[in-house]
C-alpha positions as YAML, in Angstrom:
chain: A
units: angstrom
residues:
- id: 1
  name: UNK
  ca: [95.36, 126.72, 123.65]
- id: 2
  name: UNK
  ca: [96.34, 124.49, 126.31]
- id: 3
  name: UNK
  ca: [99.70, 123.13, 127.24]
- id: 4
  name: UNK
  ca: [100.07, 119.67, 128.11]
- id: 5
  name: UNK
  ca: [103.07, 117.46, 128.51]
- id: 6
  name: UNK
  ca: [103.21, 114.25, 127.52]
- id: 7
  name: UNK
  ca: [105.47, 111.15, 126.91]
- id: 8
  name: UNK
  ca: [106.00, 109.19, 123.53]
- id: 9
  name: UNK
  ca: [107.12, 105.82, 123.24]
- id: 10
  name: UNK
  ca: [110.31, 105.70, 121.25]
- id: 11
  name: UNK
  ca: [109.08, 104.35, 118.18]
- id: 12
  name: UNK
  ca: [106.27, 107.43, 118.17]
- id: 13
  name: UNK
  ca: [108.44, 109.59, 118.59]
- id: 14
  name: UNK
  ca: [110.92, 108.50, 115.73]
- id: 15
  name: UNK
  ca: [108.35, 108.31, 113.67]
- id: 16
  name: UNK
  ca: [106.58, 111.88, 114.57]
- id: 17
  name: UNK
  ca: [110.28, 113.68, 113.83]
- id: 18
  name: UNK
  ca: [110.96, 111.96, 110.39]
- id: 19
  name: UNK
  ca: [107.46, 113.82, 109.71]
- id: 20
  name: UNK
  ca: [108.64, 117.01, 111.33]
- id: 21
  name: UNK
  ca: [111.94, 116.42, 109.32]
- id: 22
  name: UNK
  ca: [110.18, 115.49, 105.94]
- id: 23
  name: UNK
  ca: [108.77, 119.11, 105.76]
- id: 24
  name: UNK
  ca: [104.80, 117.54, 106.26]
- id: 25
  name: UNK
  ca: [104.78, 119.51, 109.64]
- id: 26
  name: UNK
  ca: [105.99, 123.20, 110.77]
- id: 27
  name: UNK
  ca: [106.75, 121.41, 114.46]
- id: 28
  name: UNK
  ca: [106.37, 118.43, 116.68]
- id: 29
  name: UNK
  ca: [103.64, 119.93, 118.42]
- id: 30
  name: UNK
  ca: [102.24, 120.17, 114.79]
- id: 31
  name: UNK
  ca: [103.05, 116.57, 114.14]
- id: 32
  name: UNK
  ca: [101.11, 115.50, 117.53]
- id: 33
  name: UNK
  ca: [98.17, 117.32, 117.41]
- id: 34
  name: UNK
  ca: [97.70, 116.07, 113.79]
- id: 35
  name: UNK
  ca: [97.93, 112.27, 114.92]
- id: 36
  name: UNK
  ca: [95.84, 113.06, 118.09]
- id: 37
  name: UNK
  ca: [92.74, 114.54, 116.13]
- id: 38
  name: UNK
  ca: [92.82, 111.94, 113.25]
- id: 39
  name: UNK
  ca: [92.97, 108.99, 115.64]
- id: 40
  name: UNK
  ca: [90.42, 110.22, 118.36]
- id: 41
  name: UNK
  ca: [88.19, 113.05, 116.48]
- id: 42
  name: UNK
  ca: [87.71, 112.00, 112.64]
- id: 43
  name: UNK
  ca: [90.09, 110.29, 110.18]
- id: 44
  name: UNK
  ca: [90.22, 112.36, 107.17]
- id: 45
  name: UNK
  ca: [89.87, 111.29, 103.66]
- id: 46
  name: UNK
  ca: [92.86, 109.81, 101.92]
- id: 47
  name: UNK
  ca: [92.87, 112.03, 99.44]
- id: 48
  name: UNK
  ca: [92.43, 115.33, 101.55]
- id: 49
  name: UNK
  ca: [96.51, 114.82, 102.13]
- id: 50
  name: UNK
  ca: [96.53, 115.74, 98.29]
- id: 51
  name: UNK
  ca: [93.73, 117.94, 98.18]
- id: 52
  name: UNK
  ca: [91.27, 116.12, 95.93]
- id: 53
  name: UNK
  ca: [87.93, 114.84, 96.11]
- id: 54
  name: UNK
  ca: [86.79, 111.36, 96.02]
- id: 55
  name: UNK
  ca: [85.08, 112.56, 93.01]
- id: 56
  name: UNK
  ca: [87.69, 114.21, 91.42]
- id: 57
  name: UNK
  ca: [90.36, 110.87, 91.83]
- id: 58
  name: UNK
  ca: [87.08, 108.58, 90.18]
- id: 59
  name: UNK
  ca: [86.59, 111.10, 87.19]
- id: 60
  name: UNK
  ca: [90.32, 111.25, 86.44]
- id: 61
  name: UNK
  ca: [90.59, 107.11, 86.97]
- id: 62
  name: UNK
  ca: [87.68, 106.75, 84.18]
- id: 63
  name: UNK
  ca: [89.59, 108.93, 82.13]
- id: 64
  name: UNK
  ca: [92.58, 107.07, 82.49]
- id: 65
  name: UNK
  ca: [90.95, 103.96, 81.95]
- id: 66
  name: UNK
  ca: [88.83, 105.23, 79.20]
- id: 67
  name: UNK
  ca: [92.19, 106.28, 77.20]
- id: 68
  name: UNK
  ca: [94.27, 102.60, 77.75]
- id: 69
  name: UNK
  ca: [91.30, 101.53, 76.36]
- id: 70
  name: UNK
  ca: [91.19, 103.22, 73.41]
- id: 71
  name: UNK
  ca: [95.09, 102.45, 73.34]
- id: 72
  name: UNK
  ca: [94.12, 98.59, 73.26]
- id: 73
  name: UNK
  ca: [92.00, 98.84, 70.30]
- id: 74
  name: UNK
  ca: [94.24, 101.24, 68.44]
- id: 75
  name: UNK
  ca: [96.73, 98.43, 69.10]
- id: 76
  name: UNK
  ca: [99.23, 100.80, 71.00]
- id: 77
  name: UNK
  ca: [99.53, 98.39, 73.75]
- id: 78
  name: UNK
  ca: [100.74, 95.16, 74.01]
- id: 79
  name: UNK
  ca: [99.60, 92.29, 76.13]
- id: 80
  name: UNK
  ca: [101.73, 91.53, 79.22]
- id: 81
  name: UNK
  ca: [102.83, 88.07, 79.67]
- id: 82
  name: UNK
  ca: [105.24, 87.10, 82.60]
...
């Protein structure tokens, strides 16, 4: 691995230590490398971050759809109205 140094604008760099802080990353380096390969390599999939499929989120979202409507015609739920 390669060393390189580089400068961050403020705001980048506030922003890439709240991460570091948060737990999300063991380092900054961590942190930087992360940004750099999702912005110029590939952006990953949303739900990578939680490590699901695409699949996976739809068949749970049917589910959950599937049971608020069986909610509606069991008359569990009632109509909103604001």
């Amino acid at each position: 691995m390669q060393r390189h140094h580089i400068t961050l604008s403020t705001p980048v760099s506030k922003a890439l230590r709240a991460q570091v802080k948060s737990g999300r990353y063991k380092d900054f380096s961590a942190a930087v490398q992360d940004a750099a390969w999702q912005y110029f390599m590939a952006p990953r999939s949303i739900f990578q971050e939680y490590g699901v499929t695409a699949e996976e989120v739809e068949v749970a979202a049917t589910r959950d759809h599937a049971e608020i409507q069986r909610a509606r015609k069991a008359g569990r739920l009632k109509a909103w109205k604001p």
